[in-house]
C-alpha positions in Angstrom: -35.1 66.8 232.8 -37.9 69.7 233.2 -39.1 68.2 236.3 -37.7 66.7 239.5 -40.7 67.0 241.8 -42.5 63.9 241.3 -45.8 66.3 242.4 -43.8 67.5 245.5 -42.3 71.1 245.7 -42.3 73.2 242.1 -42.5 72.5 238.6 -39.0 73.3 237.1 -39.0 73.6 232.7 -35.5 73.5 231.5 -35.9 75.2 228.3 -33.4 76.2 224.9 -32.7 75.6 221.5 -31.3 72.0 221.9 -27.8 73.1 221.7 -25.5 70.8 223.8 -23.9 73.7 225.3 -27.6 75.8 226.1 -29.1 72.1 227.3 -25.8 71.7 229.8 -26.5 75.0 231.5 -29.9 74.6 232.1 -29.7 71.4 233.6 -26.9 72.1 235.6 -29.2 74.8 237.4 -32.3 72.7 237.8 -29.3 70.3 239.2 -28.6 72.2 241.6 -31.8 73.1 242.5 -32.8 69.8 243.1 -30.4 69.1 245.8 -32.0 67.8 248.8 -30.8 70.3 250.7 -32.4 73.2 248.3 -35.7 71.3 247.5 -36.7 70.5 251.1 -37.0 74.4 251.1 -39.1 74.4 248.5 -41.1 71.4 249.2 -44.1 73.4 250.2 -44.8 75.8 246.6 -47.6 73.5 244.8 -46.5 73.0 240.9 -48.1 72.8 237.7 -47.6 72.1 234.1 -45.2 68.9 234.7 -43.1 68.3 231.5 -41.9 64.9 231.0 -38.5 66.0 229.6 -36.8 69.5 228.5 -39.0 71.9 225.7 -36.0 72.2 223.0 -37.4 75.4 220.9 -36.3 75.5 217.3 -37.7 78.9 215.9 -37.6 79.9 212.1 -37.2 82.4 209.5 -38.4 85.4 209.7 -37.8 85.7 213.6 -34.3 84.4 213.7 -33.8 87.3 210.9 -34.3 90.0 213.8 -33.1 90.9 217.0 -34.5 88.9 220.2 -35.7 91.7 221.6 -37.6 92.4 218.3 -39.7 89.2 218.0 -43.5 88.8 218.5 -45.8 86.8 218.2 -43.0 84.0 219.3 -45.5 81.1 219.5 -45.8 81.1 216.1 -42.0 81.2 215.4 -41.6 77.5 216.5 -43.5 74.4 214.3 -46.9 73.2 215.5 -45.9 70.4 217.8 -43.8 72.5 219.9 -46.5 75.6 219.8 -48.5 72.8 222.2 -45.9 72.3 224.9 -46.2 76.6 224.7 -49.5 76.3 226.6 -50.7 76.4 230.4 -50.2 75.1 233.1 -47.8 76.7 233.2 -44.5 76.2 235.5 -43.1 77.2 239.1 -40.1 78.4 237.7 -38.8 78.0 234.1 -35.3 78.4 233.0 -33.8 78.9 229.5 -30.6 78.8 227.9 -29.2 80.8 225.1 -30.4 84.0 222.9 -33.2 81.9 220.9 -34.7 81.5 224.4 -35.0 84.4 225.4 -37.9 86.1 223.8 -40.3 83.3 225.0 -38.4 83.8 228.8 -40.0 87.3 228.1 -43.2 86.6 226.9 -44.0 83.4 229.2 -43.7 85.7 232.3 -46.9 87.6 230.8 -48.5 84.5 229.5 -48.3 83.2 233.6 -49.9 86.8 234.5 -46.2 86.7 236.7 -46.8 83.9 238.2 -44.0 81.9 236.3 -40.4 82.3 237.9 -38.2 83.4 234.9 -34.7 82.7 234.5 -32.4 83.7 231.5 -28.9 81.9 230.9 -26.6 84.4 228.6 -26.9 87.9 227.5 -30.4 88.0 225.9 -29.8 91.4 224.2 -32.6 92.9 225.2 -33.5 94.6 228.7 -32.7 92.6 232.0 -35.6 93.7 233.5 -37.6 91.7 231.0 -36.8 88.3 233.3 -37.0 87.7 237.0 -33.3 86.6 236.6 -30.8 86.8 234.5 -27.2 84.4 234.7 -24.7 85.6 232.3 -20.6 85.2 232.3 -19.1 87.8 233.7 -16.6 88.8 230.5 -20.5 89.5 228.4 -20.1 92.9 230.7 -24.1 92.9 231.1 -25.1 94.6 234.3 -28.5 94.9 236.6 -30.1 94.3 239.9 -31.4 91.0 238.8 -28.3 89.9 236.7 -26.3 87.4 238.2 -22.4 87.3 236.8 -20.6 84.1 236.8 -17.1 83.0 236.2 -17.7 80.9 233.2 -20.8 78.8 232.9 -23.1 77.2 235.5 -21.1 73.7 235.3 -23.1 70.8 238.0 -22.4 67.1 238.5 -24.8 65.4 240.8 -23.8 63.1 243.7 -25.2 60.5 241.9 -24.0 61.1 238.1 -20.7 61.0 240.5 -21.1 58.0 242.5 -22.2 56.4 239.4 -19.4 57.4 237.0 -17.0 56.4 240.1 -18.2 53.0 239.9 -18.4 52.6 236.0 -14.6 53.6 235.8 -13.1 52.5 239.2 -10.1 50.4 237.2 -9.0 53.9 236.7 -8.0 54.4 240.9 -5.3 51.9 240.3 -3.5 53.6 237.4 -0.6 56.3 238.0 -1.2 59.4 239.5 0.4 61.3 236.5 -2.6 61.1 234.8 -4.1 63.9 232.7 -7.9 64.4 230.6 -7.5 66.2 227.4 -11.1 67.5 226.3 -10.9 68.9 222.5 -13.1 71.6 221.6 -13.0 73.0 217.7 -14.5 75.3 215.6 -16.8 78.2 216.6 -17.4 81.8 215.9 -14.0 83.1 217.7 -11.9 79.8 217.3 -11.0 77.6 215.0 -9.1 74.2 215.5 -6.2 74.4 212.7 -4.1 72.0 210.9 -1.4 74.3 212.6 -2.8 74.0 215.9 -3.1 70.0 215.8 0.3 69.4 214.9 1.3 72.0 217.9 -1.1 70.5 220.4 0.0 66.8 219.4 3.7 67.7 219.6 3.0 68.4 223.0 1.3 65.4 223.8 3.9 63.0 222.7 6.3 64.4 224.6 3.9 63.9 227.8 3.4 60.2 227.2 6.8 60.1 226.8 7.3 61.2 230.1 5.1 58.8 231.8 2.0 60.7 231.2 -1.3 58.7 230.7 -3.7 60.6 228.7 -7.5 60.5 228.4 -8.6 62.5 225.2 -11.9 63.2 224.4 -13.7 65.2 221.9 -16.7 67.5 221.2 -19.5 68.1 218.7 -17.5 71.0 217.5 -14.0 69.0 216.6 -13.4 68.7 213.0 -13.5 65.3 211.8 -10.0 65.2 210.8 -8.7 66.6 214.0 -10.5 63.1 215.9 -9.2 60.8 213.0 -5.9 62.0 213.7 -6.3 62.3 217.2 -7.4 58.4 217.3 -4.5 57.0 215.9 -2.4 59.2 218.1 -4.1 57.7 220.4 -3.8 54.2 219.1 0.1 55.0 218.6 0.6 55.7 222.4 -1.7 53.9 224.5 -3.8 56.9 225.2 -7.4 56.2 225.9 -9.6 58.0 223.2 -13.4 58.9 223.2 -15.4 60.7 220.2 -19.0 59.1 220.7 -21.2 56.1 221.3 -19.3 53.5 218.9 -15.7 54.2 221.4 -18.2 52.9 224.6 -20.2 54.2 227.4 -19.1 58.1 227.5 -16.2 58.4 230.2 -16.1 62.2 230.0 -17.1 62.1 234.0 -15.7 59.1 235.3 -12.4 61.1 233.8 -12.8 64.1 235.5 -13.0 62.0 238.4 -9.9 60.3 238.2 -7.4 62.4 236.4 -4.6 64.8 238.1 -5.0 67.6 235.9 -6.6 68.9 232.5 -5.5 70.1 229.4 -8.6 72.1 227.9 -8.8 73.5 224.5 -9.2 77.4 225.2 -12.9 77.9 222.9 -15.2 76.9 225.2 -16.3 78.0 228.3 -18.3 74.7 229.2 -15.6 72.5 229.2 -13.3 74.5 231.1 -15.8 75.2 233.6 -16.5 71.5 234.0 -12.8 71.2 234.6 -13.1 74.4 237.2 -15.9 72.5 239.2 -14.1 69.2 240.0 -11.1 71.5 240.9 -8.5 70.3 237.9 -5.2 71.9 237.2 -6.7 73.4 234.0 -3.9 73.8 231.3 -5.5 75.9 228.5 -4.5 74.9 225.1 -4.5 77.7 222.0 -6.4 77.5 219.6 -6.5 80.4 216.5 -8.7 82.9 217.2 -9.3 85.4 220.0 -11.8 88.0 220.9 -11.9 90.8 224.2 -14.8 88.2 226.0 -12.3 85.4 225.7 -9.6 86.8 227.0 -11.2 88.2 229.9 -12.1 85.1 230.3 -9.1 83.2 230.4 -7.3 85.9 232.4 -10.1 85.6 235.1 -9.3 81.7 235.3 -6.0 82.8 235.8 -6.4 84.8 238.6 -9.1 82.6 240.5 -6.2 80.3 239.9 -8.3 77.4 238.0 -6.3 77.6 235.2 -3.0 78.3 233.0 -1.6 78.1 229.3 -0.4 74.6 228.2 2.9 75.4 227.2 3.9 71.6 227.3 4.5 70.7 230.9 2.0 70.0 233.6 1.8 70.6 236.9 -0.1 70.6 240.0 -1.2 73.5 242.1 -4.9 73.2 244.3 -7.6 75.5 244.6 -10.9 75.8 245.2 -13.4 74.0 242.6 -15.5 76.7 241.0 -18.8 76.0 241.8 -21.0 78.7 240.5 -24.3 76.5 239.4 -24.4 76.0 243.6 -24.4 80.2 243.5 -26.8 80.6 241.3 -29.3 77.9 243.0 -28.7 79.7 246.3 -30.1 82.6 244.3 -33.0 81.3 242.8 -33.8 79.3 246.1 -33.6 82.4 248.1 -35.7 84.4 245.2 -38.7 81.6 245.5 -38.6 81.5 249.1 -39.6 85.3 248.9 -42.5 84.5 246.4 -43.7 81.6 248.6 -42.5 81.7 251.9 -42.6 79.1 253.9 -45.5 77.9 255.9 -45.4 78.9 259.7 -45.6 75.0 261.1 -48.1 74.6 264.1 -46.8 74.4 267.9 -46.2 70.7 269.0 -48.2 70.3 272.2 -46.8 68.1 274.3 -49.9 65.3 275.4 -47.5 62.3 276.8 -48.2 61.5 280.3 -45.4 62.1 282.6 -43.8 58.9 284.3 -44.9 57.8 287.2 -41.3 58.6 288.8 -42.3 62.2 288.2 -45.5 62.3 289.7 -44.4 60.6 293.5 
């Protein structure tokens, strides 16, 4: 997923640790890049150094010891094999995800000589003017010319991941309206997904279903294992449909979105409730222990777009308009290469048809 030019237009590297979250946000931009309606802009800027898939960095002790903005050397932080993708041709544009990223977002706009378009997803924690751009949720508080603040993260589906997960799960168009996906988070450096908080969020559930409520769950990387075990037999005890990976089926998490009436979203991360926010859900934010200032900024700026509010066991439905800030960003970085590489001035069309005869009598 680093290049959707197939030789036509620029090279795009979607670049990051290999963190599901860092991975999502990535693509999603080169996503939204790759629009029609964005590419044929872009048609023109002559790539190099197609990748056949993303460049997932995995640096080592003694870097990941310091700061971002402290590391040098960075090649030589990462194993061999990886040290080779780390080589021209380099890139049109090249966008990473997450701290780990960053110092090679740096240091791969000097290998290019500036050439390569740089792009930095989250607070790097060094200085903004190190990238070309920089994308960061607004509650991280970073500020600059080139800093781009979002409302949660850069959440995409394609038209056709979406026409494609529409078909795989049409059966669900038929089933009640009252229909509600519940996407689990779990633990993380602010959160964490407690007995307490299971038996609370479960409570709740069972009182849904037993209001006519059909429920989706799914889960994440980050769920404890005995929250899904206990969240499957829930499941199995209601005739809720239940997803946790591979062995439950083909992953419905889309085809879900698609089809449910609202959302009940585990408050810890900002992915999920952003995905929710994009297809324009009635989010219902369930608590989780923990909080920090960045979260709750947040959640009270979901509140007042009016994406979201606390799940306090009742659902509703309210509209708004789907949060679309991958689409944003794109318009951004479209308008940013456009300025690099304008566009060619196309010759005059010279009219050399012969009139009709009509038109000469």
């Amino acid at each position: 997923m680093a290049t959707y030019n197939d030789r036509l237009g620029p090279t795009l590297w979607s670049v990051s640790d290999g963190r599901a979250g860092n991975v999502a946000q990535a693509s999603a931009l080169i996503q939204a890049l790759s629009q029609t309606r964005r590419w044929i802009q872009l048609a023109h800027i002559a790539g190099t150094g197609d990748r056949d898939g993303p460049l997932n960095l995995s640096p080592r002790a003694p870097w990941t010891w310091l700061p971002a903005s402290m590391w040098r050397l960075s090649r030589w932080s990462v194993p061999a094999v990886q040290r080779r993708s780390l080589q021209p041709p380099w890139p049109s544009l090249w966008i990473a995800a997450g701290r780990r990223s960053a110092p090679f977002t740096r240091d791969v706009r000097r290998w290019s000589a500036g050439e390569t378009f740089t792009v930095q997803i989250l607070d790097p924690k060094m200085d903004p003017s190190l990238f070309d751009l920089v994308v960061v949720p607004d509650h991280d508080g970073l500020r600059g010319e080139n800093v781009i603040r979002t409302l949660g993260s850069p959440s995409f589906f394609s038209e056709e991941a979406i026409e494609e997960a529409g078909q795989t799960f049409v059966e669900l168009s038929d089933e009640p309206k009252q229909s509600a996906i519940v996407i689990l988070g779990g633990h993380s450096k602010i959160h964490r997904f407690t007995q307490t908080d299971q038996d609370h969020l479960m409570a709740q559930l069972d009182q849904l279903t037993k209001g006519g409520w059909r429920l989706r769950i799914t889960t994440s990387r980050r769920t404890p294992l005995d929250v899904v075990a206990q969240m499957r037999a829930f499941a199995d005890r209601t005739g809720a449909k239940f997803w946790s990976g591979p062995h439950d089926g083909p992953n419905p998490y889309l085809g879900w979105l698609l089809y449910s009436s609202v959302a009940i979203v585990t408050e810890d991360s900002a992915n999920m409730l952003s995905d929710a926010a994009w297809h324009g859900l009635p989010i219902h934010m369930a608590r989780l222990s923990g909080s920090s200032r960045k979260f709750d900024h947040f959640h009270e700026s979901l509140i007042a777009r009016g994406c979201a509010r606390w799940f306090e066991g009742s659902l509703s439905h309210w509209d708004y308009t789907p949060l679309r800030e991958a689409e944003r960003v794109a318009d951004r970085i479209t308008a940013e290469l456009l300025t690099r590489y304008p566009q060619p001035d196309l010759p005059q069309a010279q009219d050399k048809t012969a009139p009709p005869e009509w038109m000469l009598d």
